[in-house]
N, C-alpha and C positions, 0 to 999 in steps of 0.2 A: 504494500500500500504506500501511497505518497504520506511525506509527513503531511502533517493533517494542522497540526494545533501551534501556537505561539506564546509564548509565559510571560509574563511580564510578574516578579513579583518581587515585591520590596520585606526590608525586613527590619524593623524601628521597634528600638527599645524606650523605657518610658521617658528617659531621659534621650532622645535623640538628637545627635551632632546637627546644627545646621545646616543647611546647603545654599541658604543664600549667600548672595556674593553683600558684602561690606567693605568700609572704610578699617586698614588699620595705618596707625599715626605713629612714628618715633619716640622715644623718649621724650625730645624737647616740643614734638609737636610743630615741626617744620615742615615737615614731608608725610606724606600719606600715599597710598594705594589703595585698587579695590582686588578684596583677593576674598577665598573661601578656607574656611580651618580645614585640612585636608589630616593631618598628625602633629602629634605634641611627644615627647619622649622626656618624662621628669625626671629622670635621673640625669642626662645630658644635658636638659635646660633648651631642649632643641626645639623651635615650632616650624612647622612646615605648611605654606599657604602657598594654595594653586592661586597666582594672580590671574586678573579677568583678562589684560590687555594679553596676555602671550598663552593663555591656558595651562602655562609649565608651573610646575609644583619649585619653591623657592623654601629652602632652609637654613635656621640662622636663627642665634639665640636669642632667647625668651626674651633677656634685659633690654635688645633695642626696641621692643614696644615702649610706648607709654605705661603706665601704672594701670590705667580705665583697663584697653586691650589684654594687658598680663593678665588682668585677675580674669576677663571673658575668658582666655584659654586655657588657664590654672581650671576652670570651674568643668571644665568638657574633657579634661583627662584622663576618667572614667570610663568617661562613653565613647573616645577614640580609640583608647585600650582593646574597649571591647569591639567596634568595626573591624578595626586590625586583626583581632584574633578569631574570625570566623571565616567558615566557606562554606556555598550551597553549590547543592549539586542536583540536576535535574534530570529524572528520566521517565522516559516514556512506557503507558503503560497501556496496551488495549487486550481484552478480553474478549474473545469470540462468546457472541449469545443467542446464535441463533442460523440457520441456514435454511433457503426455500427452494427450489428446483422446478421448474418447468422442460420443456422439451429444448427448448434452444437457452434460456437463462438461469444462472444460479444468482442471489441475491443471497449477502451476510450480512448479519448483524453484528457490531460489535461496541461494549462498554469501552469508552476510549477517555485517557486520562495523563496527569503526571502526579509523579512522588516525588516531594521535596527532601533534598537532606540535608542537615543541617547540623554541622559538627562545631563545636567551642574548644579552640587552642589554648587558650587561656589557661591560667592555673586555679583558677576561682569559677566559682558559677557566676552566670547573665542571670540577675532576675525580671520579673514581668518583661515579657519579649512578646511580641504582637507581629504576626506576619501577615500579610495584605496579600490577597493575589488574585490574578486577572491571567484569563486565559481567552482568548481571541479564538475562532475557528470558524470555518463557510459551512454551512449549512444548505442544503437543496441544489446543490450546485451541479445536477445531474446535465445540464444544457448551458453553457458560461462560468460565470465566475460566480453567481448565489449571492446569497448574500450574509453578511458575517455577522456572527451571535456571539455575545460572552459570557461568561459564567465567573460571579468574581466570590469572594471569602475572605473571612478571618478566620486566623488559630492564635487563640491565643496561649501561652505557655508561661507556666511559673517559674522554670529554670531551665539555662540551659547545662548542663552537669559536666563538666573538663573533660574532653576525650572521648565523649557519650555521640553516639548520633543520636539526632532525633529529626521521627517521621513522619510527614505530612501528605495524605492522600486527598486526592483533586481526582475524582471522577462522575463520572452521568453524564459525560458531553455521548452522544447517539453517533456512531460511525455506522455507516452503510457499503458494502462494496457493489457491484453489478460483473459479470461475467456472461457480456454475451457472445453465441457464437462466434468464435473467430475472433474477440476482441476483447480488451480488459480495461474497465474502467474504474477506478478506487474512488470514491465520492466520503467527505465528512459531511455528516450530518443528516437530520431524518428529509425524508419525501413526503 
């Protein structure tokens, strides 16, 4: 079957890093940029801000901020820690549910989905973690392109635990395939 489905999903903890883009100012407040906290490393005293004018990630110790800026990214070294130390991993999941047969056509049914994984490097647990997800996919699209449906969700989770994976299933999206004589067509979504 062709891929079928598209994930988009985010993954915000309660205290989540910003992504807007801001003003940060020098010590003496001569000079500014607009940049985003991208990492902070406390032990080094290191912050690192993608600026907006070049997109490139820019690092360099904490003390050339201002006092205001230090203490904004003193306050988020938590919650950059913890972006840092995570990876998701996405895989596709469909489940045959059904088969019909005529003289020239077989038609299948199938439960089609994704598993999310979600492992924490860290040495500590993530608490309260909320994952958002949006799954995109065509639907009737037995003659063009169809037209596309989503199916979106939360999970929410009270930890994520050091070295643990944790699993999140994302399925009921309707796959249909068609096989007629002579020809093979894969279709997502019902008729």
């Amino acid at each position: 079957m062709k891929r079928f489905l598209s994930l988009l999903a985010g993954l915000v903890t309660t205290a989540s890093a910003e992504l807007e883009w801001r003003s940060f100012e020098n010590a003496d407040k001569t000079k500014s940029f607009q940049g985003r906290l991208v990492g902070y490393n406390p032990g080094s005293k290191k912050v690192t801000v993608q600026k907006k004018t070049t997109l490139r990630p820019v690092t360099f110790n904490v003390s050339l901020l201002s006092t205001e800026h230090r203490k904004y990214v003193e306050e988020r070294a938590v919650e950059l820690e913890a972006a840092g130390g995570l990876r998701m991993m996405f895989y596709q999941s469909v489940t045959k549910t059904g088969t019909k047969r005529t003289s020239d056509t077989r038609t299948a049914s199938y439960n089609g989905g994704y598993k999310i994984e979600i492992r924490n490097f860290l040495r500590r647990a993530i608490q309260d973690v909320s994952v958002d997800y949006i799954v995109i996919y065509r639907k009737d699209s037995t003659k063009g392109n169809g037209n596309l449906a989503t199916k979106r969700g939360t999970k929410n989770l009270t930890s994520l635990i050091p070295n643990y994976d944790e699993n999140i299933s994302i399925d009921g999206i309707p796959l249909t395939s068609y096989y007629k004589a002579g020809s093979v067509t894969a279709v997502a979504g019902s008729t």
